[in-house]
N, CA, C and O atoms as CSV, one atom per row, in Angstrom:
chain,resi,resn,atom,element,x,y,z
A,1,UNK,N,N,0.828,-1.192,0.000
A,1,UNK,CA,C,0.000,0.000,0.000
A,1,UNK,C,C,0.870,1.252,0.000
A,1,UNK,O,O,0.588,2.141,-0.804
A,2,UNK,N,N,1.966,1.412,0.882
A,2,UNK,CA,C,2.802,2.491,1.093
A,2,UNK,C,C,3.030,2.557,-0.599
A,2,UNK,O,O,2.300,3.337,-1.209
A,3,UNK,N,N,4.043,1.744,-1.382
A,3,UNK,CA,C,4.397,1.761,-2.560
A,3,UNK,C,C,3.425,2.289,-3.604
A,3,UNK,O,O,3.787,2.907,-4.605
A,4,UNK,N,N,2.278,2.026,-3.327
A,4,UNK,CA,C,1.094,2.367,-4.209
A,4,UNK,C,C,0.967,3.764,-4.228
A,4,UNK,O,O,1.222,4.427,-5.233
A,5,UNK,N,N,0.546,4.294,-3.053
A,5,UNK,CA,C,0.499,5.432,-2.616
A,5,UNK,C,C,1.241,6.698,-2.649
A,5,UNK,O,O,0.994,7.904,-2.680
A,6,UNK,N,N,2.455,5.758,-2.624
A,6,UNK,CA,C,4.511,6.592,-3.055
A,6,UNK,C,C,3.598,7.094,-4.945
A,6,UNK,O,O,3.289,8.256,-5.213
A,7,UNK,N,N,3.381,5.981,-5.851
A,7,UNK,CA,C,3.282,6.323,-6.767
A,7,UNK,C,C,2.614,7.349,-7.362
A,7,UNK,O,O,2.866,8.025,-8.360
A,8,UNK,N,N,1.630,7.350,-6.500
A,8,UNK,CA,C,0.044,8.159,-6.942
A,8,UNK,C,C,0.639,9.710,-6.006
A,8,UNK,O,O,-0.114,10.644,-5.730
A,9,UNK,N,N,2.079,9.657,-5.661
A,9,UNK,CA,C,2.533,11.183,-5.408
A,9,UNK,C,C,2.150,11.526,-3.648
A,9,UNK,O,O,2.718,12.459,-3.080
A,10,UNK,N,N,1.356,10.837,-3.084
A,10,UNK,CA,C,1.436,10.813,-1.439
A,10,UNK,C,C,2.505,10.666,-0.454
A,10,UNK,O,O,2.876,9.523,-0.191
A,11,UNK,N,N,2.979,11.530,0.049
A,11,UNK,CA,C,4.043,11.280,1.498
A,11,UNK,C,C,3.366,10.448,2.407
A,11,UNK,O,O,2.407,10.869,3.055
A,12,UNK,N,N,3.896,9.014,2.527
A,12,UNK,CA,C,3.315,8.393,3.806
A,12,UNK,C,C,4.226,8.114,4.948
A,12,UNK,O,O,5.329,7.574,4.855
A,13,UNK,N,N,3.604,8.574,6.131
A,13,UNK,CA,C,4.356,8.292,7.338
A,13,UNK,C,C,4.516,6.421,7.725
A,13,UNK,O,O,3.600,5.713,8.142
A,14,UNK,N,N,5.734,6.045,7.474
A,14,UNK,CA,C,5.888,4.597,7.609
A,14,UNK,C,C,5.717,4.620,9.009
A,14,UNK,O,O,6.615,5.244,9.573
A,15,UNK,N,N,4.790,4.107,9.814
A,15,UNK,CA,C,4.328,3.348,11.355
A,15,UNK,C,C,5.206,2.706,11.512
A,15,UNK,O,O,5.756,3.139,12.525
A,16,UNK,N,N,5.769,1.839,11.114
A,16,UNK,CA,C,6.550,0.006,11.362
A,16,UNK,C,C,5.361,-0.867,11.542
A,16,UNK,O,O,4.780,-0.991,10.463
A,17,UNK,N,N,4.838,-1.457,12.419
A,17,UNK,CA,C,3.798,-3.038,12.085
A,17,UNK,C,C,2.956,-2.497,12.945
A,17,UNK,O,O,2.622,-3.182,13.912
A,18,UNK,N,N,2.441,-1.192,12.797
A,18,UNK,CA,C,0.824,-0.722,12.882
A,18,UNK,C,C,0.103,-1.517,11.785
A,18,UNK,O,O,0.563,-2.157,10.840
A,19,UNK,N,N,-1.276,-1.271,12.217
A,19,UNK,CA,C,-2.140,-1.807,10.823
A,19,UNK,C,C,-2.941,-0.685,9.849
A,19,UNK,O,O,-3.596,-1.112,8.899
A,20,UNK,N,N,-2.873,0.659,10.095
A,20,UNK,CA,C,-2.862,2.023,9.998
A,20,UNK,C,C,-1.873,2.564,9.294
A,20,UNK,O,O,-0.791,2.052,9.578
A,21,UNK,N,N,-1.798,3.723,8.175
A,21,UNK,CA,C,-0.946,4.535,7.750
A,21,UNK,C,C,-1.155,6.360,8.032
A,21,UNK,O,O,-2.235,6.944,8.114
A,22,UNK,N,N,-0.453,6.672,8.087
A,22,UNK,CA,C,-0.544,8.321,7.693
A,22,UNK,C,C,-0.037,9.039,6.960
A,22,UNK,O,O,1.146,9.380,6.970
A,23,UNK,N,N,-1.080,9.442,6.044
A,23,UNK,CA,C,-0.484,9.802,4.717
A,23,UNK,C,C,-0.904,11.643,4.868
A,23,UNK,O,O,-1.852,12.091,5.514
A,24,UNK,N,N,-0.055,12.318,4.201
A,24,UNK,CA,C,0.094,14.188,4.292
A,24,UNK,C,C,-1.062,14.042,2.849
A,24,UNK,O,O,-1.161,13.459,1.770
A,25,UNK,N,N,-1.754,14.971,3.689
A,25,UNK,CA,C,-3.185,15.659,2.708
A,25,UNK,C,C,-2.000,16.432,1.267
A,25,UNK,O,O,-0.883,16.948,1.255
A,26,UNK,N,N,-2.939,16.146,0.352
A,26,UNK,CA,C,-2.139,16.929,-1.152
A,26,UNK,C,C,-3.155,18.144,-1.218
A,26,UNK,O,O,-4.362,18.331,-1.066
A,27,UNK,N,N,-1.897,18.945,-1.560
A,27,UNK,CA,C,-2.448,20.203,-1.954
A,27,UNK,C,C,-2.713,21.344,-1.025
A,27,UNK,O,O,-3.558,22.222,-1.202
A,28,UNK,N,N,-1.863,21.224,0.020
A,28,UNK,CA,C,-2.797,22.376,0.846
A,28,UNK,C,C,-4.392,22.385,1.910
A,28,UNK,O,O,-4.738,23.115,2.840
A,29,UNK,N,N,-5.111,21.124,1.175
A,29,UNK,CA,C,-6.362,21.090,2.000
A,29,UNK,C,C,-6.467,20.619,3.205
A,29,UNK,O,O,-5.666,19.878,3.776
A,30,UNK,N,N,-7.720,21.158,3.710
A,30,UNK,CA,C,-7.593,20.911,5.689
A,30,UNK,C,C,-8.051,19.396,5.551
A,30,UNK,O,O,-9.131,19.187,4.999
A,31,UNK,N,N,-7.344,18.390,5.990
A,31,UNK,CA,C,-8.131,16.959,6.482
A,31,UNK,C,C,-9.611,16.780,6.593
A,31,UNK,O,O,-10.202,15.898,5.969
A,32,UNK,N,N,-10.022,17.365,7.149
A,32,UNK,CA,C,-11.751,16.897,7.189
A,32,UNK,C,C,-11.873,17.571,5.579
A,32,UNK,O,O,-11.391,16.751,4.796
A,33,UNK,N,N,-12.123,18.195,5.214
A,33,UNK,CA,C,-12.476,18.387,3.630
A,33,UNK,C,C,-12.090,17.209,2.591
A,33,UNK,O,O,-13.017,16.754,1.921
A,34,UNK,N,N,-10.871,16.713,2.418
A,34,UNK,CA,C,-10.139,15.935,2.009
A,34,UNK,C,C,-10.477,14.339,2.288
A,34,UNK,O,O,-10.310,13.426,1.480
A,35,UNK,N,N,-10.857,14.262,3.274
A,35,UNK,CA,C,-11.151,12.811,3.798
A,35,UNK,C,C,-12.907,12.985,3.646
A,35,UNK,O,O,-13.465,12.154,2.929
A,36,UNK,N,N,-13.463,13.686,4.084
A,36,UNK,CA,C,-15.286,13.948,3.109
A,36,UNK,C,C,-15.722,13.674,1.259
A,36,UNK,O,O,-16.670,13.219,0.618
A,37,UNK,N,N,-13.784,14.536,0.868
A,37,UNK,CA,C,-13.806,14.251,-0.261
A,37,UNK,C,C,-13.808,12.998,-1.125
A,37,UNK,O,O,-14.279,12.749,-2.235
A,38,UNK,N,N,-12.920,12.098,0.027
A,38,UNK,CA,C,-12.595,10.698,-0.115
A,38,UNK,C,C,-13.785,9.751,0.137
A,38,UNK,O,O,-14.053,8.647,-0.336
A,39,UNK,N,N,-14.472,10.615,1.123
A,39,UNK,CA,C,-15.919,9.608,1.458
A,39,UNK,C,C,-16.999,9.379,0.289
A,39,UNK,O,O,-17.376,8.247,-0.012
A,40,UNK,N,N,-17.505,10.638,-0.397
A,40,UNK,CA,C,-17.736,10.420,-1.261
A,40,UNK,C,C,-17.201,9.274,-2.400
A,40,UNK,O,O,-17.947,8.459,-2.941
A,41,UNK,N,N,-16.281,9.351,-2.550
A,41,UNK,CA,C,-15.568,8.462,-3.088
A,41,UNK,C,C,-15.314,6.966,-2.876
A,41,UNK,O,O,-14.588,6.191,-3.498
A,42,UNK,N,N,-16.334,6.731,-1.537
A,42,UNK,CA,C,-16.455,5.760,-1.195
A,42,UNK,C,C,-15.170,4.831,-0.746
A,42,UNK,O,O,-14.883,3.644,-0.903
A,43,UNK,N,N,-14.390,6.229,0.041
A,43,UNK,CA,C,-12.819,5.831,0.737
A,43,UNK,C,C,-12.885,6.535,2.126
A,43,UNK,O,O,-12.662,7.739,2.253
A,44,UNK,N,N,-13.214,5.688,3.184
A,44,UNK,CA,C,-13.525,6.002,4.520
A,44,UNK,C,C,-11.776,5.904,5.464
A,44,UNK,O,O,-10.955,5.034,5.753
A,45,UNK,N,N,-11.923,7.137,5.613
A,45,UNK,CA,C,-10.357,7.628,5.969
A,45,UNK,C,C,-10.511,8.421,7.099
A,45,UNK,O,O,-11.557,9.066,7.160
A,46,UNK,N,N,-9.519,8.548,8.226
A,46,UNK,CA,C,-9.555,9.743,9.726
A,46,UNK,C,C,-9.100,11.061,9.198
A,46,UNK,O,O,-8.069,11.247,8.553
A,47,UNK,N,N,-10.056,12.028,9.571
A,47,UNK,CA,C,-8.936,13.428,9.423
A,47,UNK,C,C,-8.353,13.499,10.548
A,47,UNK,O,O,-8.902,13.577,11.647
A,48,UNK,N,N,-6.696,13.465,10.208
A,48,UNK,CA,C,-6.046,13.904,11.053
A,48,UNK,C,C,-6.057,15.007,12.122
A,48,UNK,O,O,-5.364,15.001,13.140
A,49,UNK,N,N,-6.860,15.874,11.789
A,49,UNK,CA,C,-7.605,16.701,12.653
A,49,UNK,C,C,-7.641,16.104,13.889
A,49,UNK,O,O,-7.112,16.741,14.801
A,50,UNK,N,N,-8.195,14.902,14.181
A,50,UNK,CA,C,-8.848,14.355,14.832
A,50,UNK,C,C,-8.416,13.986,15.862
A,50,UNK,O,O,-9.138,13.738,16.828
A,51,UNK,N,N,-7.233,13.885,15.861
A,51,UNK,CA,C,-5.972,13.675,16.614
A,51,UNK,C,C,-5.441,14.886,17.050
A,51,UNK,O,O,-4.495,14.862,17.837
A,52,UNK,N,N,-5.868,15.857,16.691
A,52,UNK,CA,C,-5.213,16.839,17.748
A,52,UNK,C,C,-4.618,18.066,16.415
A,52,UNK,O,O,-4.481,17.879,15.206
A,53,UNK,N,N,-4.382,19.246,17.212
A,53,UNK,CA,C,-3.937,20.462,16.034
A,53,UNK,C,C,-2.928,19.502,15.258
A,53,UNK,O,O,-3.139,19.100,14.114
A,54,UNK,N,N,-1.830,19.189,16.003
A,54,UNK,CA,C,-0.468,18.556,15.399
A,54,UNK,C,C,-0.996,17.121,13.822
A,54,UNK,O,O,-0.358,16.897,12.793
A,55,UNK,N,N,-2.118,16.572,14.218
A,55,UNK,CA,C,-2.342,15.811,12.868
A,55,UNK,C,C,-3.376,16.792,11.619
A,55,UNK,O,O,-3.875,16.304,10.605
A,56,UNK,N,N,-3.479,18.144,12.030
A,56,UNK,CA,C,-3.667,18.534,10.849
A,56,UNK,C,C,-2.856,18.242,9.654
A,56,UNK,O,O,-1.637,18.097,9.747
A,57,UNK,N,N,-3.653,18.127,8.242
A,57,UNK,CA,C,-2.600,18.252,7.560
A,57,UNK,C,C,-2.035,16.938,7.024
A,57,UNK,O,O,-1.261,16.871,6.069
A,58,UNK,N,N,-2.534,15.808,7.789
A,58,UNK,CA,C,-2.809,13.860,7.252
A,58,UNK,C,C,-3.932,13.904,7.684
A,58,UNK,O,O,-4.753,14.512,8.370
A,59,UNK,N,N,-3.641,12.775,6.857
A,59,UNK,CA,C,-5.225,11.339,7.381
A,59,UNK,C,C,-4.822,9.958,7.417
A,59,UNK,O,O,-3.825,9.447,6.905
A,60,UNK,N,N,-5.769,9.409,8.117
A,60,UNK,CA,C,-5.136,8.037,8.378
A,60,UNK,C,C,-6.132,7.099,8.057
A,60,UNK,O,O,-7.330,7.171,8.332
A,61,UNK,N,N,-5.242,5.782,7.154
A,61,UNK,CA,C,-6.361,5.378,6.510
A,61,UNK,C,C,-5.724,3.455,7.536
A,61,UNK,O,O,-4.741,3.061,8.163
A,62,UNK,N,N,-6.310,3.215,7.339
A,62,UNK,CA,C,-6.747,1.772,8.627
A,62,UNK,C,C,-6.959,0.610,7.454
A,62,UNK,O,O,-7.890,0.489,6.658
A,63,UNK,N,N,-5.574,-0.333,7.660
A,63,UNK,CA,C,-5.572,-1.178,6.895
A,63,UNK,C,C,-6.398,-2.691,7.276
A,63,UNK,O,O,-5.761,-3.609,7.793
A,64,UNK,N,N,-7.476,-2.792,7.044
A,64,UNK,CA,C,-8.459,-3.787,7.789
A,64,UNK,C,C,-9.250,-4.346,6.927
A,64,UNK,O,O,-10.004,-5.181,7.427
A,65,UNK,N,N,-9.374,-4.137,5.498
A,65,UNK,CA,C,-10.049,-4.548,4.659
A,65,UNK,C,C,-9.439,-5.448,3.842
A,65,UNK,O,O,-8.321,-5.153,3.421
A,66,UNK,N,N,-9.981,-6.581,3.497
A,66,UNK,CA,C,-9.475,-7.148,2.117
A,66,UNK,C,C,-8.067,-6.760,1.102
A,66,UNK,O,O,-8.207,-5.718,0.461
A,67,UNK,N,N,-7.261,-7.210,0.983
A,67,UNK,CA,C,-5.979,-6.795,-0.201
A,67,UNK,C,C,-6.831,-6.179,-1.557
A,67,UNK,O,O,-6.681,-5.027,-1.964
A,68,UNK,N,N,-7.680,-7.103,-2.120
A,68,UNK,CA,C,-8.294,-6.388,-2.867
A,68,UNK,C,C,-8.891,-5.477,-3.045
A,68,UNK,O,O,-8.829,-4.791,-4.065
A,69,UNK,N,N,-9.957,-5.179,-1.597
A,69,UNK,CA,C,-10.057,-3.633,-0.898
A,69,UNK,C,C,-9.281,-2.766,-1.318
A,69,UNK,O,O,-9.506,-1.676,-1.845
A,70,UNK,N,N,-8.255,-3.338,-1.044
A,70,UNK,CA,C,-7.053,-1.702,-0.860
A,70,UNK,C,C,-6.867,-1.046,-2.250
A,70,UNK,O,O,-7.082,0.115,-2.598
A,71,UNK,N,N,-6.216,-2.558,-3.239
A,71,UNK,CA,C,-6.053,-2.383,-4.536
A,71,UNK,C,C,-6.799,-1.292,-5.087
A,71,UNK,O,O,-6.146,-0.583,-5.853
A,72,UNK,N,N,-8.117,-0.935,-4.880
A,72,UNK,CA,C,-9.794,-0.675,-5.694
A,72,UNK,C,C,-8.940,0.963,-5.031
A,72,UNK,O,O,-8.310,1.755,-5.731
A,73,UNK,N,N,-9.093,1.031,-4.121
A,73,UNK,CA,C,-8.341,2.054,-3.196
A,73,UNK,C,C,-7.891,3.021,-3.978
A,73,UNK,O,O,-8.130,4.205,-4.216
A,74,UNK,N,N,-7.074,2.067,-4.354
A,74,UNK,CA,C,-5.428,3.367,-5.186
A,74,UNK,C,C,-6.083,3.723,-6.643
A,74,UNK,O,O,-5.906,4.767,-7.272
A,75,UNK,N,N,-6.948,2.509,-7.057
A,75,UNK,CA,C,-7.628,3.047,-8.390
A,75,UNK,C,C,-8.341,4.148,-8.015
A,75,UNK,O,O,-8.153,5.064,-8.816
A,76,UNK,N,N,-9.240,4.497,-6.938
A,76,UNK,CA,C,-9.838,5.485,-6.756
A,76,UNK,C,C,-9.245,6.675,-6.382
A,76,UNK,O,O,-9.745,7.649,-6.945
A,77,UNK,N,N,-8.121,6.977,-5.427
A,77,UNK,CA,C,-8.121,7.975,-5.213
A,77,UNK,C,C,-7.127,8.707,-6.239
A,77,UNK,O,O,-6.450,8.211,-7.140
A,78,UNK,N,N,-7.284,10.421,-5.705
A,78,UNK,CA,C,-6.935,11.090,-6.486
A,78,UNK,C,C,-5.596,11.228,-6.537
A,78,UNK,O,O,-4.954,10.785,-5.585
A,79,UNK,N,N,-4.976,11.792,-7.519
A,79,UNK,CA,C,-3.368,12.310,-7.480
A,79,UNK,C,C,-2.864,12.855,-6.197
A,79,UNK,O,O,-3.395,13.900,-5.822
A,80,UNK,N,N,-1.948,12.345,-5.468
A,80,UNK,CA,C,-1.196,12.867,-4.392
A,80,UNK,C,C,-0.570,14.315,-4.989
A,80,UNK,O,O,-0.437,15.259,-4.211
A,81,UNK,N,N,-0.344,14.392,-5.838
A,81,UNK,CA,C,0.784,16.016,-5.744
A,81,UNK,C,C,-0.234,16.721,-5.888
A,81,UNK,O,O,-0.137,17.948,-5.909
């Protein structure tokens, strides 16, 4: 997933053997906008918000679904840069 994500232009914060990532919002936008944006999109993600001033600015997406899940994932979301 990290690798996927590297491609599609996303900075992800490597955890080590969390089951969770945190990836830096593209573009400037506040997390809750960005992750609403993703909902639509039918990609249910945390705004980093959520976590406190300091996770403005990521979101964290919770690796718990299916491999193939994820795959569908990277087809959907948008360009990281």
């Amino acid at each position: 997933m990290i690798e996927g994500l590297q491609r599609l232009g996303y900075q992800v914060f490597d955890g080590g053997a969390t089951f969770y990532l945190w990836i830096r919002v593209p573009g400037g936008q506040d997390s809750m906008t960005f992750c609403m944006d993703l909902l639509e999109r039918g990609i249910v993600t945390t705004p980093g918000i959520g976590f406190g001033k300091n996770g403005e600015g990521w979101f964290r997406m919770a690796l718990t679904v299916p491999e193939e899940d994820l795959r569908k994932v990277l087809d959907t979301l948008p360009p990281g840069r």
